[in-house]
VOKOLZA-950421 format. One record per atom (N, C-alpha, C): residue in one letter; x, y, z. Coordinates in steps of 0.1 Angstrom, whole numbers, plus 5000, padded with zeros to 4 digits. Each point is the difference from the previous one (the first is absolute). Layout:
// residues N
AXYZ
...
END
This chain:
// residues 282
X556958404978
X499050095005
X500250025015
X499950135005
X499750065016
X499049905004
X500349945009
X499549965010
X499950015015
X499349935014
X500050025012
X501649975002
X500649884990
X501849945007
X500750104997
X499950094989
X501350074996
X499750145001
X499350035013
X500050175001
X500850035009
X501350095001
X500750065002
X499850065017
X501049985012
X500049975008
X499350155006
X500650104995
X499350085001
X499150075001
X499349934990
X498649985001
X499049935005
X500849975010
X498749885004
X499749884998
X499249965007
X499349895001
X498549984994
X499449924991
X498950004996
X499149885002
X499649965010
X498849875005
X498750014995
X499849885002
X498650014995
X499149975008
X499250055008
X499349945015
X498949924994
X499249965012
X498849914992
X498850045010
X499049924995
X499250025005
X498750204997
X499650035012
X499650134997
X500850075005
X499550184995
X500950085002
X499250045012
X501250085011
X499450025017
X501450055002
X499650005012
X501050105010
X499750145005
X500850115008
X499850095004
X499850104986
X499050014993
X499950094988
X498650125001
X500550064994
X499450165002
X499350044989
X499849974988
X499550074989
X500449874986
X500449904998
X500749904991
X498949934990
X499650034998
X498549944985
X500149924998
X501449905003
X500049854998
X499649895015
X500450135008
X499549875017
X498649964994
X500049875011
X498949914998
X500049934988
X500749994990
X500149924986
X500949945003
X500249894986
X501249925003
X501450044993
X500649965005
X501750034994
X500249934987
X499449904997
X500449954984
X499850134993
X498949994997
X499950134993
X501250125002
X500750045009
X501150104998
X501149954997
X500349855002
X501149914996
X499849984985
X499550004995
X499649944984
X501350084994
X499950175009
X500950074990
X501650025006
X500349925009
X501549965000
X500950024994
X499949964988
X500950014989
X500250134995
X498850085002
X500250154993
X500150085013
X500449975011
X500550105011
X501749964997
X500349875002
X501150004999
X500750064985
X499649954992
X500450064986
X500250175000
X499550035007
X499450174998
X500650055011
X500349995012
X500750015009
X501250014997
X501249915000
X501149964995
X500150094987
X499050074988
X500450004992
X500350205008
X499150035002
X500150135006
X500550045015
X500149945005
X500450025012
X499149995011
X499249935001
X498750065011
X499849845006
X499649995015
X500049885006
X499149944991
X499849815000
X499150004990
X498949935010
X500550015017
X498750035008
X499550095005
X500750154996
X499150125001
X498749954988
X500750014987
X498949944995
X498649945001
X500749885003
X499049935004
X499150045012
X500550035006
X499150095011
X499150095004
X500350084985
X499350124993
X499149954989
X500449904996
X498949924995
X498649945009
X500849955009
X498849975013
X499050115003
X501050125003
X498850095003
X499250094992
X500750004987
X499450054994
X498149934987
X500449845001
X499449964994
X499049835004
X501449995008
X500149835005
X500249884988
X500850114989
X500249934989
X499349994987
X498950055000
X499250004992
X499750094991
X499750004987
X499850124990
X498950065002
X499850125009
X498450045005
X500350155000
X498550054995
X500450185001
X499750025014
X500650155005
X499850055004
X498550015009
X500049955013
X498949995009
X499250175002
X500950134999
X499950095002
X499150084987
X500249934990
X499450054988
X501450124995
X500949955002
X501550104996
X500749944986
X500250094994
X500749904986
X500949945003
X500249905008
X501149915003
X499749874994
X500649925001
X499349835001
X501449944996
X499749835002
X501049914998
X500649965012
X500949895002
X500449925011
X501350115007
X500450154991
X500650045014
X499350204995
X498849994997
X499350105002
X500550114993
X500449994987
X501250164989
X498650064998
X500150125001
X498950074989
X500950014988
X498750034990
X500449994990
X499050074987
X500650094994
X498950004987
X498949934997
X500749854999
X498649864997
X499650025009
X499750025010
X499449965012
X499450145003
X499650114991
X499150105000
X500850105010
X501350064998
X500550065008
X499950204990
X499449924989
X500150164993
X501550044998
X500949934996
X500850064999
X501549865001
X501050054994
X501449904999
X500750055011
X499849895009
X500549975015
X501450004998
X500950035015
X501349954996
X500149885002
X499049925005
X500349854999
X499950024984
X499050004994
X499949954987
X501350034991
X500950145005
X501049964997
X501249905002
X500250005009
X500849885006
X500149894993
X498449964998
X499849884994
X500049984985
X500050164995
X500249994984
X501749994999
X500750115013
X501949974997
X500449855001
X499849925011
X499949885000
X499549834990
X499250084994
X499149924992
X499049905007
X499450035011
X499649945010
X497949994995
X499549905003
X498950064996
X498550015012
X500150145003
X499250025014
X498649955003
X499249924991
X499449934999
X500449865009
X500749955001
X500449885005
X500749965013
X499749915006
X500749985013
X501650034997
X500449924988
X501650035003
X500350124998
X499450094987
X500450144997
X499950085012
X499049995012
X499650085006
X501149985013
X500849885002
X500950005009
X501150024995
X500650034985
X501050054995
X500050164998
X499050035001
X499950155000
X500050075014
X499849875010
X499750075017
X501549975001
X501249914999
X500950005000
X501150094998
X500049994982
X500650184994
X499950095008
X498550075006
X500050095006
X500750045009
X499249905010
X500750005016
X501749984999
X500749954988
X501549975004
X500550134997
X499650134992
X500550125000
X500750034987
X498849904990
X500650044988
X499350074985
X498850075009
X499750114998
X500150155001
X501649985007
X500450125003
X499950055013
X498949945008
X499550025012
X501149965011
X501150105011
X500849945008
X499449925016
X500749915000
X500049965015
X499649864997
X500049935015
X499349845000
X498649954998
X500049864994
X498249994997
X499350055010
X500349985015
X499150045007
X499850174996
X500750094998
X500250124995
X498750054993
X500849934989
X499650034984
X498449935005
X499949915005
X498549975004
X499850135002
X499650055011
X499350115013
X499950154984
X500850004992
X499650114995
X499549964984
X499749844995
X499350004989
X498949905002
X500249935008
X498849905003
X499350055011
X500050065009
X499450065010
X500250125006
X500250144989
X500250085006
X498650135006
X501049975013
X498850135011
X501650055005
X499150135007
X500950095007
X500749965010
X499549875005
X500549985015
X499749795000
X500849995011
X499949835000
X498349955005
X499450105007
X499149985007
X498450074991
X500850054991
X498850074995
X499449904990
X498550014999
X499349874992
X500350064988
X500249844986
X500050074986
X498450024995
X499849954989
X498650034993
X499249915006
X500949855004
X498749885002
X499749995015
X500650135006
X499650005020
X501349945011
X501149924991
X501149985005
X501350055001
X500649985009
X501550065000
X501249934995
X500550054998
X501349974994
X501149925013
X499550025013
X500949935009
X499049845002
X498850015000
X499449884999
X500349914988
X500250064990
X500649894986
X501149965003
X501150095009
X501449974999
X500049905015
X499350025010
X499949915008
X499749824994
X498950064994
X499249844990
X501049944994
X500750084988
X501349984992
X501349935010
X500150045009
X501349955012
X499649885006
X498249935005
X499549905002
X500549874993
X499450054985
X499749904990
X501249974998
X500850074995
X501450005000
X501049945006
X499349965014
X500849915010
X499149874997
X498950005000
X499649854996
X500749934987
X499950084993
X500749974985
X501349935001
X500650105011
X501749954997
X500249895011
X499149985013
X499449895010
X500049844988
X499250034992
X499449904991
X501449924998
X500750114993
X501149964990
X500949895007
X500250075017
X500849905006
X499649905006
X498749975003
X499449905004
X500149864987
X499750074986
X500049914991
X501749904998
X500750095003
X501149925005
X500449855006
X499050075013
X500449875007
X499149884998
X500949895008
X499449864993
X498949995018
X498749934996
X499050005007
X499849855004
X500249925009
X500349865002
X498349944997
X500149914994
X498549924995
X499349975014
X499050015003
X499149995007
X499649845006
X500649975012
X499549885003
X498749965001
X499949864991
X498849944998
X499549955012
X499150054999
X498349915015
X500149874995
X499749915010
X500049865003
X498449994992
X499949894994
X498449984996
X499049995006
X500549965013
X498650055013
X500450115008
X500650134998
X499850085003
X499050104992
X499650115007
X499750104988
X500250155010
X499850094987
X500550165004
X499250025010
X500250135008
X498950045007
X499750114991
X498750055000
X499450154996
X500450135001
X499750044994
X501150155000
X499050105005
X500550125002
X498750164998
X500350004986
X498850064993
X500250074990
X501050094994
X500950024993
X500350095000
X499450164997
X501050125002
X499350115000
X500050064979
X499150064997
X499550004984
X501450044998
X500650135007
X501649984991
X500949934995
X499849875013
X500949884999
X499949934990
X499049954990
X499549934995
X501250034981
X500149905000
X501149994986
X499150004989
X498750034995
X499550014992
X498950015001
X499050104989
X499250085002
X498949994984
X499150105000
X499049984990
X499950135000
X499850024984
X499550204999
X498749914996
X499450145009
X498650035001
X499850164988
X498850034998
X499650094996
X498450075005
X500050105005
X498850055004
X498650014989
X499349985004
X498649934988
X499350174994
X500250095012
X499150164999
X501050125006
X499850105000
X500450105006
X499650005010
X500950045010
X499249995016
X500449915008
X500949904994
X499849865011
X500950055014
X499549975010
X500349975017
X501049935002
X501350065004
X501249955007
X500249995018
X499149875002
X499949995016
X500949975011
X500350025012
X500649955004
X500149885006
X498949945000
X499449875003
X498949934995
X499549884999
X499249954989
X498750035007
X500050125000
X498150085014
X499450134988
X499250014995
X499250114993
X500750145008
X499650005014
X500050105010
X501750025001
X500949894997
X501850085003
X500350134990
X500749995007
X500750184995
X500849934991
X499750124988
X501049974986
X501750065000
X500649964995
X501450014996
X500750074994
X499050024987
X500550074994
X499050124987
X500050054994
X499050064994
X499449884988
X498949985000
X498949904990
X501149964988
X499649914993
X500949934989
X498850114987
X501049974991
X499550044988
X499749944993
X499449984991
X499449864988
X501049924993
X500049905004
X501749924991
X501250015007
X500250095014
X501049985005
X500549875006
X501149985000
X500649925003
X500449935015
X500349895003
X500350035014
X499849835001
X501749985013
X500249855003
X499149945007
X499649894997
X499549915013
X500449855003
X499949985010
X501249895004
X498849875006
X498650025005
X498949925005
X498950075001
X498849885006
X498750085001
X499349975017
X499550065004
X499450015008
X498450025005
X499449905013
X498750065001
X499750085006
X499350144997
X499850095008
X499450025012
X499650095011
X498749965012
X498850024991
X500350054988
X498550054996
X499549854991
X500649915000
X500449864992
X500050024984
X500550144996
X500449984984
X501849945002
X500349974988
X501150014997
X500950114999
X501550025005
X500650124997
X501849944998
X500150124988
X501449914997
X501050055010
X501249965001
X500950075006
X501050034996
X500850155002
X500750024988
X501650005004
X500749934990
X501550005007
X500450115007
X499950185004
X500150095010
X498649995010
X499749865008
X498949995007
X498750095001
X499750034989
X498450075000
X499549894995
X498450034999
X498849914996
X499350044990
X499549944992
X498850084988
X499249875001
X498550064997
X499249934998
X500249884988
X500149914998
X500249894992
X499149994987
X498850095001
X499249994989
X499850134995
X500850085005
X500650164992
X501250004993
X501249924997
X500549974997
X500749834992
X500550034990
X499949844991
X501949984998
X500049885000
X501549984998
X500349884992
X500350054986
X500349834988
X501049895010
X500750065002
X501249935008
X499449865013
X498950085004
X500349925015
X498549884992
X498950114989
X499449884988
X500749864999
X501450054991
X500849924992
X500449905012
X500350045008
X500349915014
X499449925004
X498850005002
X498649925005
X499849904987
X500650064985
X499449914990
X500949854999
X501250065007
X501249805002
X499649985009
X498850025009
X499849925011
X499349844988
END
């Protein structure tokens, strides 16, 4: 089986970073989550990469921004969905996509995380007929507009993805060589010593996180844990999703969570099993 050891020099390097996703990003749906979640599918970037030709950290990278790894429709209300975003027939497109072909030539099944990165693979390597390089064959079936600068349906450009895509992409392949090297064990503190205190870290920093879900339509994305801060982003929708890494007390003394891309939401507008399930091994 294709794996991270035996992908082909040419292709790259595939790491697995840790912690949350961050860095200089522009539009990526997976910042602020964590990287397990995009690592889970390693095996089917490399597999699918190698098998078609396409890095298997463009991939993965396009997975980042497209999903942050997750099987989720379309935020836009667009017949897309899945961890690298195919429209499709199933997914109410009115009609037999050429993804859905792809994935019927292939035998791939676009329902699924792995079918849906063996069909992003196929494509982008040019063996659909389509000439030129993934980045290419990207710009005119995954994101095509007139111009690099011109927004597509969801208000973004096409140079901002490929900027995101060149980020992640360096972290990815950053990972790979770091995992290499050997990390010397940490000298032990004397038994009457002890650490000093740290700052906090900042919510991106933090290696692990809690999905939250918003309780109503409407909920307040603040910039700080104050009634009166300026919001961030447009209101959450009912059930949407969204990391959080701690809690906080407000000036106004409610609680407010904090969310791995540092906004705030009130703590009793939104519920999270996870951070539940966490409090219940105390």
């Amino acid at each position: 089986m294709t794996d991270a050891t035996t992908i082909p020099a040419q292709l790259g390097k595939l790491g697995a970073p840790t912690g949350t996703i961050g860095g200089p990003l522009h539009i990526a749906f997976g910042r602020g989550g964590p990287w397990s979640t995009v690592n889970a599918h390693d095996p089917f970037f490399a597999k699918h990469g190698v098998r078609w030709n396409v890095r298997p950290s463009m991939l993965k990278a396009m997975e980042v921004i497209e999903s942050g790894g997750r099987m989720i429709p379309n935020g836009n209300g667009f017949p897309n969905w899945g961890n690298m975003q195919l429209t499709s027939q199933k997914f109410g497109a009115g009609f037999f996509t050429p993804w859905d072909a792809a994935g019927q030539k292939i035998g791939a099944d676009i329902a699924s995380a792995d079918g849906q990165i063996a069909i992003a693979a196929h494509v982008l390597g040019g063996h659909t007929g389509v000439p030129g390089t993934p980045e290419d064959i990207f710009l005119s079936n995954y994101y095509p507009t007139p111009c690099l600068d011109c927004p597509g349906q969801d208000g973004h450009t096409p140079r901002q993805y490929l900027e995101d895509m060149k980020e992640l992409e360096r972290q990815i392949t950053a990972a790979a060589t770091s995992e290499t090297a050997t990390t010397p064990p940490p000298t032990p503190l004397p038994v009457t010593d002890y650490a000093p205190s740290v700052n906090i870290p900042q919510p991106e920093e933090f290696g692990v996180s809690c999905t939250a879900y918003a309780n109503f339509n409407g909920v307040k994305v603040r910039q700080r844990a104050n009634p009166d801060a300026a919001e961030t982003r447009k209101p959450l929708a009912k059930d949407e999703d969204f990391e959080v890494v701690y809690q906080v007390l407000g000036t106004d003394g409610r609680i407010y969570w904090v969310t791995a891309n540092r906004s705030r939401i009130l703590a009793r507008e939104a519920r999270s099993p996870d951070w539940d399930a966490a409090l219940a091994k105390e």
